[in-house]
Each structure stands twice: as C-alpha cells, then as structure tokens.
C-alpha angles and dihedrals in degrees: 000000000000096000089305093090129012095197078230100115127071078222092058093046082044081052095057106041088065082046095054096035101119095055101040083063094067107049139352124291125210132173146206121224109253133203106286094033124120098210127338114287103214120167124175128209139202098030100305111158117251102256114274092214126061151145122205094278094006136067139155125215132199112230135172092339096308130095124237121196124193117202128192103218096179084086105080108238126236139167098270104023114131093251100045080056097046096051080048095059096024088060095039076061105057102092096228092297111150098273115211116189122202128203145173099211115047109242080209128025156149088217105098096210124059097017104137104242084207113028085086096058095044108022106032088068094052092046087052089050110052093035101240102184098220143343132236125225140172130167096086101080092222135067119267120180122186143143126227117186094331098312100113095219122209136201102190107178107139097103099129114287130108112308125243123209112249109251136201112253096127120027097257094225143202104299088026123119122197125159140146113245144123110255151119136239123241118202131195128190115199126157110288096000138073115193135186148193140198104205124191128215090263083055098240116148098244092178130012132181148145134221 
C-alpha cells in the first residue's frame, strides 16, 4: 500500500500471498475492496468455505458461530443503493450470531481522510439495529477506538505501513482511544462476552476492551 502496491494486479495479490505466507497457514484470510481496486481480491485458506452470501464487490460469511460482513465503501451509500439494501437484509439474516462488519474506509474517525460523509446516515442505524458488536476499519494508517450507540467502532490501520498523525475531524472525546502505532488487533469470542487487544510490536497490550 502507500503508492508501493495498488492491490490492483493479480501479480501483486500473487506477491503477497508468499509474503504473507506464514500467517495464511495458520487461519483463513479474507479481504474488502479498497479505493484503487478494481473488484475485492478475497482468498481463504485451510479449507474455509467461499462466502454464500455476495454482492458484486461485497459479500458476509458465517464462522465458528459468529457472522462476518465485507463492505465495499468505495460505493457511496444511500438510502436505497443495492448495498445499503443488501447489509439491510444480509444482517436481518444473521439469526442473533455476533456480527462483526469490516470496512476500508471508518464510518466514524479521528482520522481526517478517508472518513464516509454518508455511511453514518445510512449505515450507523442499521448497525444499531441489528446490534453488529464492532466494526472494522483500515485506510487511516493509526488506532481509533470509539462507541457510537452501542457499535464499538475500529480503525485498525497499524499494520505495518507508514503511520499517519491522528486529526481532528471528529472531537476525539472522554472513553475514546487514538493513537498512532504500529499493532494488531486480537479478538476473542466467549459466551456472553466478546473481548479485544491492540497489541503493539513489542507485544504490549496498548487497548483492551470487551463488548
């Protein structure tokens, strides 16, 4: 990413698989489509099923008891597009399995690029409604934690490439945690109780909570 790699060539997807190698081995791998990207490149690894349920850049997946949904958030939302409508029907679906949402672009953010101007009109309320646990965000190269009516939303862009400073788009406020580090985020699903870690390359636990 960055300039160095679009995600655009079937190469550069070829590139990152023996990158990645090590950790592909060891559990499945899917992906959202991001901005320069003709379609969403997804692969999955160690038998896991393609996903049942898609759009033409967007798709969900049932594993291990919880429900994972992949939106493409370089089509702008609105009240009647076909994947506003999709998420709509695909979470209304889900039989009350922890639903976990996954986006390029934040809903919400303290990052000032790369926030959606419409994904909380549209979006946020279904979220709400159909009580999706936390969403799932890149682009903004930083950690951003917030809640909003009850959705625990998470930029998560620490992955490794070069780090952007936290702005002020939206007033980062009390309960809030943004911060500009390299990390990933460790998630645990228990009865009752989802919990979660942002761990840092020196592996120390920089946020921790539970939904």
């Amino acid at each position: 990413a960055g300039g160095l790699c679009s995600g655009s060539s079937v190469s550069e997807w070829r590139a990152f698989a023996e990158i990645a190698e090590p950790l592909l081995s060891l559990c499945p791998f899917y992906a959202c489509r991001s901005r320069g990207q003709p379609r969403p490149f997804f692969q999955a690894r160690n038998g896991s099923p393609e996903p049942p349920r898609r759009g033409p850049t967007y798709y969900s997946l049932d594993f291990r008891g919880a429900h994972f949904v992949f939106l493409d958030t370089e089509l702008r939302p609105d009240k009647n597009d076909p994947q506003t409508r999709w998420i709509a029907d695909d979470l209304a679906a889900a039989g009350g399995r922890p639903v976990f949402v996954f986006t390029h672009r934040a809903v919400f953010g303290a990052a000032e690029r790369y926030v959606m101007g419409t994904a909380d009109t549209w979006w946020h309320p279904i979220f709400v409604r159909h009580k999706v646990r936390i969403v799932f965000s890149g682009a903004r190269h930083l950690y951003h934690r917030l809640n909003q009516d009850g959705v625990m939303y998470v930029i998560t862009g620490g992955g490794g490439g070069p780090l952007d400073p936290v702005m002020a788009r939206r007033q980062v406020t009390a309960g809030d945690v943004a911060a500009t580090f390299n990390h990933f985020v460790e998630v645990t699903v228990s009865a009752g109780e989802i919990r979660c870690r942002a761990i840092d390359l020196e592996g120390k636990t920089r946020d921790e909570f539970a939904v």
